[in-house]
C-alpha positions as CSV (number, residue, x, y, z in Angstrom):
1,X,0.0,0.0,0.0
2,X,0.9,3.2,-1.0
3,X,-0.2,7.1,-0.1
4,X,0.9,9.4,-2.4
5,X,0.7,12.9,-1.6
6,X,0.2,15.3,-5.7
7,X,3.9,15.2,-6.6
8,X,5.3,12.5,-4.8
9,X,5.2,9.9,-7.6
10,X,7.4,11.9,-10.1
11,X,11.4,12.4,-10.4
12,X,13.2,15.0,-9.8
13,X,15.6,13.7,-12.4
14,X,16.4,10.8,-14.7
15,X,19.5,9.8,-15.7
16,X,18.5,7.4,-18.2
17,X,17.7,9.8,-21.0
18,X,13.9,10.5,-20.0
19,X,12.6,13.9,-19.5
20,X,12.8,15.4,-16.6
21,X,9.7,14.5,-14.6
22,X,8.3,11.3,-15.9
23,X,6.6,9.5,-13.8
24,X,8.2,6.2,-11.9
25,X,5.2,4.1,-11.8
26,X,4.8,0.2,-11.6
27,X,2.9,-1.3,-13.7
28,X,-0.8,-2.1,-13.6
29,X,-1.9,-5.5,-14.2
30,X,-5.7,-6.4,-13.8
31,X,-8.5,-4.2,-13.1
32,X,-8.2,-0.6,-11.3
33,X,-11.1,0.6,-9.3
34,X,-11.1,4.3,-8.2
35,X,-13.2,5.2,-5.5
36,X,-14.0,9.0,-5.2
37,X,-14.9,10.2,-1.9
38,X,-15.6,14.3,-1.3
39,X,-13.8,15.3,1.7
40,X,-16.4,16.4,4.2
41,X,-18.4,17.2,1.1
42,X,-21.2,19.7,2.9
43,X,-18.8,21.5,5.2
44,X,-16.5,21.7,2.6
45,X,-19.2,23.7,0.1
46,X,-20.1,26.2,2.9
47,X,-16.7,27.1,3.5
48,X,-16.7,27.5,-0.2
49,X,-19.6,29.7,-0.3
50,X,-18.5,32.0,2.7
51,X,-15.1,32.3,2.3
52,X,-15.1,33.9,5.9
53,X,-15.8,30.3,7.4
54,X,-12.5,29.1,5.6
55,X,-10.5,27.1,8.2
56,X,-12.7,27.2,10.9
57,X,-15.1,24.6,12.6
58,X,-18.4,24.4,10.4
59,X,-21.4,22.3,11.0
60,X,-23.9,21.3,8.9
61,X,-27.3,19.8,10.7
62,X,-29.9,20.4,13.1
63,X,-29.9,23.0,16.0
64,X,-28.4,21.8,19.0
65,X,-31.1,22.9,21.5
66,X,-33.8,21.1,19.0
67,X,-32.6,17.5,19.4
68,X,-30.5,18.0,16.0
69,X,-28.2,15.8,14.1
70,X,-24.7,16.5,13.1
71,X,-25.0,15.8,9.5
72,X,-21.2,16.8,8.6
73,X,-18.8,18.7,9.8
74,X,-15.0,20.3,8.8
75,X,-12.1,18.9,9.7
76,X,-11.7,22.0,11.9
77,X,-14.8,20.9,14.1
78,X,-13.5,17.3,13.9
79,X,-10.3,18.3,15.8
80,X,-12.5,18.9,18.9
81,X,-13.9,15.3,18.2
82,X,-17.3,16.2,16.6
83,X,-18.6,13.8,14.0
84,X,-21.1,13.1,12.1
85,X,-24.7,11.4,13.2
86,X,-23.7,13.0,16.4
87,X,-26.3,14.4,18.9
88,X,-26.1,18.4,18.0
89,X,-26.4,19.1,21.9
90,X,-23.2,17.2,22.2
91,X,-21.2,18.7,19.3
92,X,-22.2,21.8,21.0
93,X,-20.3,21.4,24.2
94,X,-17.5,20.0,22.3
95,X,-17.0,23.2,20.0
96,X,-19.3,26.0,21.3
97,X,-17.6,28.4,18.6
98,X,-18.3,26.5,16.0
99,X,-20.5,27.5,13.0
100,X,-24.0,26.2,12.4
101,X,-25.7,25.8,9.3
102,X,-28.9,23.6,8.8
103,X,-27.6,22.9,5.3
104,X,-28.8,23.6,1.3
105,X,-29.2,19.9,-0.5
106,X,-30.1,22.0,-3.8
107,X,-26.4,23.6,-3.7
108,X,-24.7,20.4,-2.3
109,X,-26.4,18.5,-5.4
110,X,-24.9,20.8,-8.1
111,X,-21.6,20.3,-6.7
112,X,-22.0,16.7,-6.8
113,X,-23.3,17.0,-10.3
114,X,-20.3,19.2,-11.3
115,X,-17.6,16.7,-9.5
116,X,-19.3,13.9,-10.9
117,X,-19.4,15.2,-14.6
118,X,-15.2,15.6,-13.8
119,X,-15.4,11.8,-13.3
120,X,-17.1,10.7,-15.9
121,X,-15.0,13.2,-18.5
122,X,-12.6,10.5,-17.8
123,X,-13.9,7.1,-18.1
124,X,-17.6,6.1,-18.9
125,X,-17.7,3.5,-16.0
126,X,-18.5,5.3,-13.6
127,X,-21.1,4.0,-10.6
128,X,-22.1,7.3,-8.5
129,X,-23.5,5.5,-4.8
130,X,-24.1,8.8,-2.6
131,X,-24.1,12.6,-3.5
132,X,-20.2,12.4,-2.5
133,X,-18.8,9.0,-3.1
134,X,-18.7,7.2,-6.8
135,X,-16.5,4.4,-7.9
136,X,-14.8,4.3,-11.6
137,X,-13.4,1.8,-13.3
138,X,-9.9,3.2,-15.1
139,X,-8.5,-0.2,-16.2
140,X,-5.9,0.2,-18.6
141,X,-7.0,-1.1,-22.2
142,X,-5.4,-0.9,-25.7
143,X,-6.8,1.9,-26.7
144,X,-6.6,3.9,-23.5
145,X,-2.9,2.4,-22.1
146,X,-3.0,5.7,-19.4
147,X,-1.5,4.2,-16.0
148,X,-4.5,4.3,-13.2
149,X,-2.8,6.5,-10.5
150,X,-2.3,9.6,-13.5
151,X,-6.1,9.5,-14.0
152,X,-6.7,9.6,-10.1
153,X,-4.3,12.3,-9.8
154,X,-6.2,14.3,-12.7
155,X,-9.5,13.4,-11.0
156,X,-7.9,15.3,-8.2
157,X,-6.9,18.1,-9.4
158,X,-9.8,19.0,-11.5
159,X,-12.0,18.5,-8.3
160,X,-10.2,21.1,-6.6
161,X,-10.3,23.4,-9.0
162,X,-14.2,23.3,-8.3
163,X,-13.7,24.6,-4.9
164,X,-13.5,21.8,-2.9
165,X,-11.5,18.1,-2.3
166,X,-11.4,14.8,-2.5
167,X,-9.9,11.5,-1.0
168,X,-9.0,8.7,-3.2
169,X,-8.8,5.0,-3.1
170,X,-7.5,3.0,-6.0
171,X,-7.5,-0.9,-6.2
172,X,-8.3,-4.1,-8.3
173,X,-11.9,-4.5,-6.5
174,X,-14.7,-1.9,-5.1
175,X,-14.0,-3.0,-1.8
176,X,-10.5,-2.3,-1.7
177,X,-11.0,1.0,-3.4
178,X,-13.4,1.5,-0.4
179,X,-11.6,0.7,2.2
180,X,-8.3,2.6,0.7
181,X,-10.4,6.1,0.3
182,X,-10.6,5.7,3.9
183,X,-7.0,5.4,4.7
184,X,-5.7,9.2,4.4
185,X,-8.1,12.0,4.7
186,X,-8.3,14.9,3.1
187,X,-6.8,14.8,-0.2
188,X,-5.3,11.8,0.1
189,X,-4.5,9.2,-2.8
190,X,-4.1,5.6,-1.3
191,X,-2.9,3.3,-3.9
192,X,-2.9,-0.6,-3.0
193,X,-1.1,-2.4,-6.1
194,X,-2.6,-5.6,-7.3
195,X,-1.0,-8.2,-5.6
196,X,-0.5,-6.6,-2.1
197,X,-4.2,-6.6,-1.8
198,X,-3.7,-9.2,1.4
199,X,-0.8,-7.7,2.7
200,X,-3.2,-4.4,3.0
201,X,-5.9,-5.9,4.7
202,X,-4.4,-8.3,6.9
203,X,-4.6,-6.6,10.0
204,X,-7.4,-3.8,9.8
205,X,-10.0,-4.1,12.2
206,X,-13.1,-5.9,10.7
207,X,-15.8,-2.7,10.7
208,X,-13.2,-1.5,7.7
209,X,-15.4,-3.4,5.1
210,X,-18.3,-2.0,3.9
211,X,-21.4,-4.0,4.9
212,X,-20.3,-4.6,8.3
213,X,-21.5,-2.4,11.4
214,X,-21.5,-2.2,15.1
215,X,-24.3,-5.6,15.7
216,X,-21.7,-7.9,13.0
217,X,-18.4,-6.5,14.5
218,X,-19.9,-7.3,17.6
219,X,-21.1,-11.1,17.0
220,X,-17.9,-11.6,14.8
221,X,-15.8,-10.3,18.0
222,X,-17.4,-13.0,20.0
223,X,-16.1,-15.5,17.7
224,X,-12.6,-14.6,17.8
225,X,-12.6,-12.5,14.8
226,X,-11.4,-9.0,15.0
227,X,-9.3,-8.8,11.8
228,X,-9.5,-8.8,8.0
229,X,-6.9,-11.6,7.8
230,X,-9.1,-13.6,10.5
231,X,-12.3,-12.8,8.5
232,X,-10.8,-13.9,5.3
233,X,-9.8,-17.2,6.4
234,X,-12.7,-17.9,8.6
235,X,-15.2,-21.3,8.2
236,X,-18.1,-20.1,5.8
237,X,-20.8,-22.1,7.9
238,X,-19.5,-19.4,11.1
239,X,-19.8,-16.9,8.9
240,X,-23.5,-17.7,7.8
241,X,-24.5,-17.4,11.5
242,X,-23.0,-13.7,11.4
243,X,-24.0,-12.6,7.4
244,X,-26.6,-15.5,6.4
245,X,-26.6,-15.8,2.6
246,X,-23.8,-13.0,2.3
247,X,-21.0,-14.9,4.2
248,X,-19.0,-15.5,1.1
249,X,-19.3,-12.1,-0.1
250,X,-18.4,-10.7,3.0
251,X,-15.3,-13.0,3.1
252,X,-14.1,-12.1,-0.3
253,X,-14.0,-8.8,0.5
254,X,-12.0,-9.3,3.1
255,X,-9.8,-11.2,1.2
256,X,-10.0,-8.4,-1.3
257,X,-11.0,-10.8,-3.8
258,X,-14.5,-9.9,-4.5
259,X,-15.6,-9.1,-8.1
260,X,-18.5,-6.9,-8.1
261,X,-18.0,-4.7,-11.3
262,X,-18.4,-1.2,-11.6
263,X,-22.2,-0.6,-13.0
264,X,-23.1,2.5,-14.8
265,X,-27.0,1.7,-14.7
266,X,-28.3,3.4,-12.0
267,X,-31.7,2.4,-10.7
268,X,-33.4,4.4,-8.0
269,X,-34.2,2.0,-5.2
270,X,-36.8,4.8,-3.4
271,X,-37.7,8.7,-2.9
272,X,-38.1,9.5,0.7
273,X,-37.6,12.2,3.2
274,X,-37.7,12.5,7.0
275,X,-37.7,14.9,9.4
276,X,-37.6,15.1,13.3
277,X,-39.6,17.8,15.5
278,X,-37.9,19.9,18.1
279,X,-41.5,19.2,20.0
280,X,-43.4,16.1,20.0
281,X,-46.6,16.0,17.6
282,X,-49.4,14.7,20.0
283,X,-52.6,15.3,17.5
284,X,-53.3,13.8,14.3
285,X,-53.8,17.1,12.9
286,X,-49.9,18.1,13.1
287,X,-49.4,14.7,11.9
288,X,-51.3,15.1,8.5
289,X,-50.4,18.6,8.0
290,X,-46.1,17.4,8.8
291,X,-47.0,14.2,6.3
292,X,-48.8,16.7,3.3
293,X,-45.4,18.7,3.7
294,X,-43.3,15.8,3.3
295,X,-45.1,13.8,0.8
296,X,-45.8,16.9,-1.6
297,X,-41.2,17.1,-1.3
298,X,-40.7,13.4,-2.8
299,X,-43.8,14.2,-4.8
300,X,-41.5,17.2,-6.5
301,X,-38.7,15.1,-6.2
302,X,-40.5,11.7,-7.9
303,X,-41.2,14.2,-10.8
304,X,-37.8,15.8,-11.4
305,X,-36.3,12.6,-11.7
306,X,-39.1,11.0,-14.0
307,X,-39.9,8.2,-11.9
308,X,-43.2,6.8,-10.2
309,X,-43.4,4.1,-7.5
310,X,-46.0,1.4,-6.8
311,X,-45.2,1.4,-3.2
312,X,-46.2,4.0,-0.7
313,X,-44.5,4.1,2.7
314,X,-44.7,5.3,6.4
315,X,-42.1,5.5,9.2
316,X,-42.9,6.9,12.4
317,X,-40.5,7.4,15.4
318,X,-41.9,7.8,18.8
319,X,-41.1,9.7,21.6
320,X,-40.2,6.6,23.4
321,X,-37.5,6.2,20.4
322,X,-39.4,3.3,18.8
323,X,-40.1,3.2,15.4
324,X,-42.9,1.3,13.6
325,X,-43.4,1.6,9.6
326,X,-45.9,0.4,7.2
327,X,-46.8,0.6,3.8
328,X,-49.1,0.2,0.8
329,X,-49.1,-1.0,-2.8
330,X,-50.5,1.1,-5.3
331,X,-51.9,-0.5,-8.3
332,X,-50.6,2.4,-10.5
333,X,-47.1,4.0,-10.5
334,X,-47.8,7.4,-9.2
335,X,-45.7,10.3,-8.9
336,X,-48.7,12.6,-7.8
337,X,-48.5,13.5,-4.2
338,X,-51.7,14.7,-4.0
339,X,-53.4,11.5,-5.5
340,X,-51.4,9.7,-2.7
341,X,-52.3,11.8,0.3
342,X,-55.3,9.8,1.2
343,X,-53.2,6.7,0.6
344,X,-50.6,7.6,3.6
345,X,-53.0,9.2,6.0
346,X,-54.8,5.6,5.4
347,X,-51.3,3.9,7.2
348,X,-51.2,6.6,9.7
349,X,-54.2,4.2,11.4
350,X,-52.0,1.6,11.3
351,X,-49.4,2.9,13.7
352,X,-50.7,5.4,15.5
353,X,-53.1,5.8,18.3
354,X,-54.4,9.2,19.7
355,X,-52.3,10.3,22.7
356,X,-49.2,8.5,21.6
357,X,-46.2,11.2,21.0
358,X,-43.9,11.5,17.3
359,X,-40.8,12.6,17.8
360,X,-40.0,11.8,13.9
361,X,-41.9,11.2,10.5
362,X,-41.2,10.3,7.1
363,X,-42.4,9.1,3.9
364,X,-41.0,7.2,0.8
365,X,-42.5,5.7,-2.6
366,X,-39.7,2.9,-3.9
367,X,-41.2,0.2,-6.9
368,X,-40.1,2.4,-9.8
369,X,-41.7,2.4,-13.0
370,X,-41.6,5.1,-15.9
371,X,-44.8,7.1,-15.8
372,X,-47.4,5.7,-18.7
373,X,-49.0,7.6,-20.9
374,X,-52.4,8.5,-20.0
375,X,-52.3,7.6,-16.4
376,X,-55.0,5.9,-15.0
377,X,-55.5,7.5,-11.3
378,X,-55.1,5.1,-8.3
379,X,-58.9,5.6,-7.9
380,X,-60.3,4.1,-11.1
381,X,-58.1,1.2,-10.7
382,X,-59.6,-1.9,-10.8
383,X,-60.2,-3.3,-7.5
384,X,-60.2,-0.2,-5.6
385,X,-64.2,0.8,-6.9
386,X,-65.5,3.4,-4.4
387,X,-62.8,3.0,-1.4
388,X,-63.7,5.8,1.0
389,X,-60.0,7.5,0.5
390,X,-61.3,8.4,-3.2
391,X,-63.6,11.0,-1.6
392,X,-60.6,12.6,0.1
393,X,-58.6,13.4,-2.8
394,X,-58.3,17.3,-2.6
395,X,-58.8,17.8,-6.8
396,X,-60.5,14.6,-8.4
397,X,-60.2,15.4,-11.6
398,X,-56.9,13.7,-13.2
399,X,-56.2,16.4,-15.7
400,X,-56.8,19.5,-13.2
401,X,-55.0,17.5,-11.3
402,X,-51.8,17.1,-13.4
403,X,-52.4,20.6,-14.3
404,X,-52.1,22.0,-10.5
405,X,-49.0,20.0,-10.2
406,X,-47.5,21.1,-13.2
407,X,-48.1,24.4,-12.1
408,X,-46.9,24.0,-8.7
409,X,-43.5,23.0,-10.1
410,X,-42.9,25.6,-12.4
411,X,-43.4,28.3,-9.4
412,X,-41.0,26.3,-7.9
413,X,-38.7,25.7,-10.7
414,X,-38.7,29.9,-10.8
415,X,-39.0,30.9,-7.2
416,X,-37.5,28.2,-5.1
417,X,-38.8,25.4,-3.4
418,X,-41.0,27.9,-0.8
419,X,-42.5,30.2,-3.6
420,X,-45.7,27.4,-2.8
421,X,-47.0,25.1,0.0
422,X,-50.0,23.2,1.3
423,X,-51.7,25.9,4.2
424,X,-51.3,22.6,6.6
425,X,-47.3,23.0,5.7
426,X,-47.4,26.0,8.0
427,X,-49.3,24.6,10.9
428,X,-45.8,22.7,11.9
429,X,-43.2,25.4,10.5
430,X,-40.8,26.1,13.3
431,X,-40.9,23.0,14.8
432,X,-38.5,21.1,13.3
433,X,-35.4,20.3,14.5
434,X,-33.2,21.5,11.6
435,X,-32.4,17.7,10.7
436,X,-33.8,16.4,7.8
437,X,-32.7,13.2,5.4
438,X,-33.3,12.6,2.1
439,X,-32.1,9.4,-0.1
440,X,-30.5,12.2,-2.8
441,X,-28.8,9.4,-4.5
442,X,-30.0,5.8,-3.3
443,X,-29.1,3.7,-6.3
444,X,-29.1,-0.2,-6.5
């Protein structure tokens, strides 16, 4: 394993007859996996944006007095050992100077966007898995003989000319890229050559592969297993009692022998957002009027990318920390929150009693289909005949309908995301804790 820093892989001088600076590189047999990860990607595009916040603690999340969530935060603020999913009060007492912002997903996404169009300027194969992470395969071919490490380093530099930075991880597999993007943070280049794959992840703890978190690391603890090396060599039918059917996955990659390939088709897997309330929601009026607001954002967002799901979905967090979900099939892809509305306050029976606190809400439509022409509403579905919810729809008609929506995102395309709301969006404004999530970029 290597960690080059921008120049280090150059000469000062050859006395061979090359030019001065060629690069002394090994060569690259076998497949070369990048994986590009943004250096504390939201922190990093506000100290962009406000130059005034440049090398000092920034965090992006919810208010600390309002039960927030550190979503990220600088390397500044991660000095004083803030990090991210950590409880805002918390972060707060660790670095009361720092700076708070609740965040802008609209200006984080045309960053992405931007970094990832730098990516893919270099090699097709490119698999994007998060608004700051994507994985390219750079493999050396006949027609494109360029060695691996010069296109990371390009990637690099053409990143930070955008305004902000990037770690990356270059291997033979995904999982080695992965791991390697890890290793040295920020602007780091960790380069593990094929061949020295085992020698690399011999003795790194096992929560360094992807896939395994605190409830596996524990279990495989209790069976001896605290390292790559002891992972890779481990008895599959152990494994299965830890990963089930993914026991030989999980071992391959910690063998750094796995062969999942790069794909460039990217499939949504589901829309949703959440949000948590700096006050418990006790009636199911704040309920309905928080779930129209949320359901009319993936509605806008099921739109903008062209998609429309078949399954409608509820998750409710209680002030007791519990969470329950449920969920409904639709026999029509929809994409028209206002159709659905009836639909989820239909599920809110099935978890919710009156007098029971929400501390958090959200909603998500996932079974993707393209929209069809001619759409036939949920309502007139067959099946469905005169289900009571049909009376609730607020405009009945499917062309108004369409019509209100289509004007509804056109103010918004203009004026912002505000320029319109529901009137129930405003009988719960102010009571959010300033943490929200959203799946910008949950691909399969």
């Amino acid at each position: 394993m290597f960690v080059f820093r921008p120049a280090s892989i150059y000469t000062d001088a050859m006395e061979n007859g090359e030019d001065r600076g060629a690069p002394l590189l090994r060569a690259w047999e076998g497949p070369a996996i990048l994986l590009v990860d943004l250096d504390a990607f939201f922190a990093s595009v506000e100290q962009l944006d406000h130059p005034e916040w440049r090398g000092k603690p920034v965090i992006v999340g919810g208010d600390p007095d309002r039960r927030g969530v550190v979503s990220t935060c600088s390397y500044e603020a991660r000095a004083y050992g803030v990090r991210s999913a950590m409880p805002s009060s918390t972060a707060h007492k660790l670095c009361p100077e720092a700076i708070w912002t609740h965040g802008r997903f609209d200006r984080y996404r045309e960053v992405s966007n931007a970094v990832m169009s730098v990516v893919r300027d270099e090699t097709p194969h490119v698999q994007q898995v998060s608004i700051d992470e994507a994985f390219a395969d750079v493999t050396p071919t006949r027609t494109n003989t360029e060695h691996p490490i010069l296109v990371a380093q390009r990637i690099q530099a053409r990143v930070a000319e955008l305004g902000v930075t990037c770690s990356i991880g270059l291997g033979t597999t995904k999982s080695v890229a992965k791991i390697a993007s890890d290793m040295d943070k920020p602007r780091g280049l960790t380069i593990v050559f094929p061949g020295t794959e085992q020698q690399f992840l011999a003795d790194l703890p096992v929560r360094s592969v992807s896939g395994i978190g605190a409830q596996s690391e524990s279990k495989l603890h209790a069976m001896g297993i605290k390292t790559l090396s002891q992972l890779g060599s481990a008895d599959l039918a152990e494994l299965a009692r830890v990963f089930g059917v993914n026991a030989e996955m999980m071992r391959d990659r910690a063998r750094g022998c796995d062969v999942s390939a790069v794909t460039t088709e990217r499939e949504a897997k589901s829309v949703s957002h959440e949000v948590s309330f700096a006050t418990d929601l006790e009636t199911r009026e704040q309920i309905e009027a928080s779930l129209t607001s949320l359901l009319a954002q993936v509605g806008r967002r099921l739109r903008m990318k062209g998609l429309a799901g078949t399954t409608l979905m509820l998750k409710v967090r209680f002030s007791d920390r519990s969470v329950h979900s449920a969920q409904t099939h639709l026999d029509v892809p929809s994409d028209d929150d206002i159709e659905l509305r009836p639909r989820l306050m239909e599920l809110v029976d099935k978890v919710w009693v009156p007098g029971r606190k929400v501390r958090l809400l959200g909603v998500g439509v996932s079974g993707f289909g393209r929209m069809p022409q001619g759409q036939q509403t949920l309502f007139d579905a067959d099946g469905l005949g005169d289900a009571p919810a049909a009376r609730d729809v607020l405009v009945e008609d499917d062309s108004k309908r369409r019509s209100l929506l289509e004007a509804f995102d056109a103010l918004k395309d203009k004026f912002g995301e505000d320029a319109v709301r529901f009137g129930s969006a405003f009988r719960t404004e102010g009571n959010t804790t300033g943490s929200s999530s959203k799946n910008s970029a949950d691909y399969r």
